[in-house]
C-alpha positions, 0 to 999 in steps of 0.5 A: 500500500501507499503510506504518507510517511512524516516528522515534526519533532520538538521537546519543549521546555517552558523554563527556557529562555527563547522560543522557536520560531520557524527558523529554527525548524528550517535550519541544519544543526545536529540534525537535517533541515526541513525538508518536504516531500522528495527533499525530505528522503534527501535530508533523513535517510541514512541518518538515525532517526526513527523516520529513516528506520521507518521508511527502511522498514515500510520498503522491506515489507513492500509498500511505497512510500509518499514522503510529507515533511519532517524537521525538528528544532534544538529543544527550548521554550514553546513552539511559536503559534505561527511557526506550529501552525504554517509547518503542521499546514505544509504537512497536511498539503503533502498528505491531501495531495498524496491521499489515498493512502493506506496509512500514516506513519508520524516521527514525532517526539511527544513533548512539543508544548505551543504559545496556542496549544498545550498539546502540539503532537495530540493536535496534529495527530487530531488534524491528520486523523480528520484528514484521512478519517477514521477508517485509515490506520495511523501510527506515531513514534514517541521520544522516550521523554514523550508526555503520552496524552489521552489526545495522542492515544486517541487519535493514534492507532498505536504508538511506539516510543525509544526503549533508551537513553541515550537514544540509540534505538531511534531507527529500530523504534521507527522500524518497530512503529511502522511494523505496527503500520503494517500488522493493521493495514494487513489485517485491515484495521484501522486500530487494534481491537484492544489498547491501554493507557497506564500512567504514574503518579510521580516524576522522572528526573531527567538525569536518572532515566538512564537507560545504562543503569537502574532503575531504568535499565532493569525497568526497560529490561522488564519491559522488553521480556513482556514485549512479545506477549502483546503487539506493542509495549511501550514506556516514556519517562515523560519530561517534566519541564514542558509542565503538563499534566501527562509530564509523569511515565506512561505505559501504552499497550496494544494487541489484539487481545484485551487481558494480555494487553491490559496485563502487559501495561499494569506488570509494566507500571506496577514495576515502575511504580515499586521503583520510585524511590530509586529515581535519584541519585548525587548532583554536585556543586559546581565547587564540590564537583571540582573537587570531586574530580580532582580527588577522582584523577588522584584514586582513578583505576581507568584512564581517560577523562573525569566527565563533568556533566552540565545538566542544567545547561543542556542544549538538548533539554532547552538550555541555551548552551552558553553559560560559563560558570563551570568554566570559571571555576575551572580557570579559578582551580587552576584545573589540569588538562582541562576542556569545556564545551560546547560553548555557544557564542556566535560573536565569540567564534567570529572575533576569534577567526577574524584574529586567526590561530595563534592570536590573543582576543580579549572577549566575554564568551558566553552569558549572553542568553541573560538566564539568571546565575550566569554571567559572560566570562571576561578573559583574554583568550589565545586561539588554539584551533579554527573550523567551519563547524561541518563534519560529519558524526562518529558516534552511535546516536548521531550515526550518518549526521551532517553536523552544521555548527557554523563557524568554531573555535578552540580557545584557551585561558589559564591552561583551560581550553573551551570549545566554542559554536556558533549554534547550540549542540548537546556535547554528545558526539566526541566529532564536536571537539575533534573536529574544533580541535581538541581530543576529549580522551587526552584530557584529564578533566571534560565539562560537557553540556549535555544531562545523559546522552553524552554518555552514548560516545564518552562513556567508554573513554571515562574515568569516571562521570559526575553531574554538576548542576550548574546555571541553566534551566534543565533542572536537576531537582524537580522540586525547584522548578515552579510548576503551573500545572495543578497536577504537577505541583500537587506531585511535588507538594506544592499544591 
């Protein structure tokens, strides 16, 4: 059969300092611009994403595929209405003009709040359904941070979402969602006969829904053993900062028999549910942090880098990525063999290429994003290395990514190197500091603006991992954030 096959993807964190606006879904980062139609086959395949694994999948079982438009933005505060509205518009133009279809197959993340709509992901489902109607079956697949809501799993014929974190499944994921597409077009259903909808009545924190560790890793273990007893089984964490009510996990099942499948969604959230107390874990000073690393490169049995995680300015969880303050104290520690990074600032790289390798600048990097804590870091800078910002990804997340971080540049300040971009990237793939000319695996001391999925491409070359919280508004404590949504701030005792 013909299946329309697109993607709209934004993880939104309403704590964040700027919004999106259609630029940002337009333009190439670490991942491809927005592409419609045959340019968006172009743009997507043969990289990790769950649209690529899906649209391999849908060929291998011998359908066509009509492509509609996919685009993602960097994460960070609310979609803008005339951004959402002009995107799900093109989207819903590529699929009128492809109809009939057989089916329809979305890569959405699950967790894009709007100026207009608190729901973006459950609207456009909404929209795409009442284009096809009910008699065609529609499929989506989730970010594992997704916030499944009642909207989405309506609308929805079946949802799949990410089974780790970091996400290294995204393409199996896509493959999965569109094996679902497949089972219901074959047995000409437009959804399965049973489904289920199980949610918690707590939070995950970002940082401990690590996949590499319990309790997540056990849980999702759990989850895959269950798996072959229902069509789909899948968990999201959910992601707090987008501060809506489906922001705690969520558990969707379904199959074509309504005890297995109710079965398979309570096993997985009862387990869930009994972990709950497990779901954290130490968050250093920035201070306290330091002197953690450096007691750990004193003590250390494996070599390689002490990995400091800047959690709360996460560009991949909505933060701006140019705070400084680990930075600061890192230079004030007069810390060996030390590395930042990524660290945005467009002005700084600018100055810095003008000057050229070897030079001295004198500059404030950083802090401009003007979010509270964080201040520019006024130093005199020698620049060590000079790129464009265009490399390709080496590591597993990032696999087959043209990465476009416009002008960089490595500079140093008191024996301290930061890594500089002119656009935000989550420091997750070790090919952004090669290719700005630093080796991560040489030094003693990696700060790293990024919550968990660094560890996909670090990990395996660190001596150890400590998370710093930092300025930023990707926050570790939960019960810090100030919550508008009633039932979240019941969940964290501030009702």
């Amino acid at each position: 059969m013909k299946v329309a096959v697109g993607g709209f993807q934004h993880e939104t964190n309403v704590f964040a300092p700027h919004k999106a606006d259609y630029a940002a879904f337009a333009r190439r980062d670490e991942w491809p611009p927005l592409g419609v139609g045959a340019n968006m086959l172009d743009n997507v395949l043969g990289v990790h994403l769950p649209v690529s694994g899906a649209v391999a999948r849908l060929k291998e079982l011998g359908h066509e595929v009509a492509p509609l438009l996919w685009c993602s933005a960097m994460p960070c505060a609310h979609v803008r209405e005339d951004a959402f509205e002009r995107i799900a518009a093109m989207l819903l133009r590529e699929l009128q003009n492809a109809l009939p279809v057989g089916g329809v197959l979305l890569d959405l993340h699950g967790a894009m709040v709007c100026e207009h709509l608190p729901d973006g992901d459950g609207e456009l489902l909404r929209r795409v359904r009442e284009m096809v109607g009910n008699d065609v079956p529609v499929v989506a697949s989730l970010d594992l941070h997704a916030n499944v809501s009642d909207l989405m799993a309506e609308q929805a014929s079946a949802l799949d979402i990410y089974r780790t974190y970091p996400h290294i499944d995204m393409a199996d994921t896509g493959a999965r969602a569109a094996g679902h597409l497949d089972a219901l077009m074959r047995n000409g259903l437009a959804r399965f006969p049973a489904s289920a909808l199980r949610r918690a009545d707590f939070l995950i924190p970002l940082n401990w829904g690590c996949t590499l560790s319990d309790p997540a890793k056990s849980i999702y273990e759990f989850l895959g053993a269950q798996a072959g007893s229902v069509s789909g089984l899948s968990m999201a964490c959910g992601f707090p900062h987008s501060d809506v009510a489906d922001a705690p996990p969520a558990v969707c099942a379904h199959g074509f028999e309504r005890k297995a499948v109710e079965a398979a969604a309570d096993g997985v959230i009862n387990e869930v549910r009994r972990r709950k107390a497990e779901f954290r874990g130490a968050v250093h000073g920035i201070e306290d942090g330091i002197d953690e690393a450096l007691r750990l490169l004193k003590s250390a049995r494996k070599k390689g880098p002490v990995l400091l995680a800047d959690t709360q300015d996460n560009p991949g969880g909505g933060g701006p990525c140019d705070t400084t303050e680990i930075l600061r104290a890192l230079v004030a520690r007069r810390a060996p063999d030390a590395l930042a990074g990524l660290i945005s600032d467009p002005q700084a790289a600018e100055r810095a290429h003008a000057a050229g390798v070897g030079a001295h600048i004198d500059i404030a990097l950083g802090g401009k994003s003007g979010f509270p804590g964080s201040e520019p870091f006024a130093a005199r800078f020698r620049v060590l290395h000079l790129s464009e910002g265009s490399f390709p990804a080496t590591g597993p997340m990032l696999a087959g990514a043209d990465i476009d971080l416009g002008p960089m540049a490595l500079l140093e300040t008191g024996g301290v190197r930061a890594a500089v971009s002119s656009k935000p990237a989550q420091a997750m793939d070790r090919s952004m500091f090669l290719h700005a000319g630093a080796d991560p695996a040489a030094m003693k001391i990696v700060a790293l603006k990024s919550s968990v999925h660094f560890r996909n491409d670090f990990e395996e070359i660190a001596a150890a991992i400590l998370i710093v919280a930092a300025p930023g508004p990707v926050t570790a404590d939960l019960a810090e954030l100030p919550f508008q949504n009633a039932r979240l701030r019941k969940i964290t005792g501030r009702a």
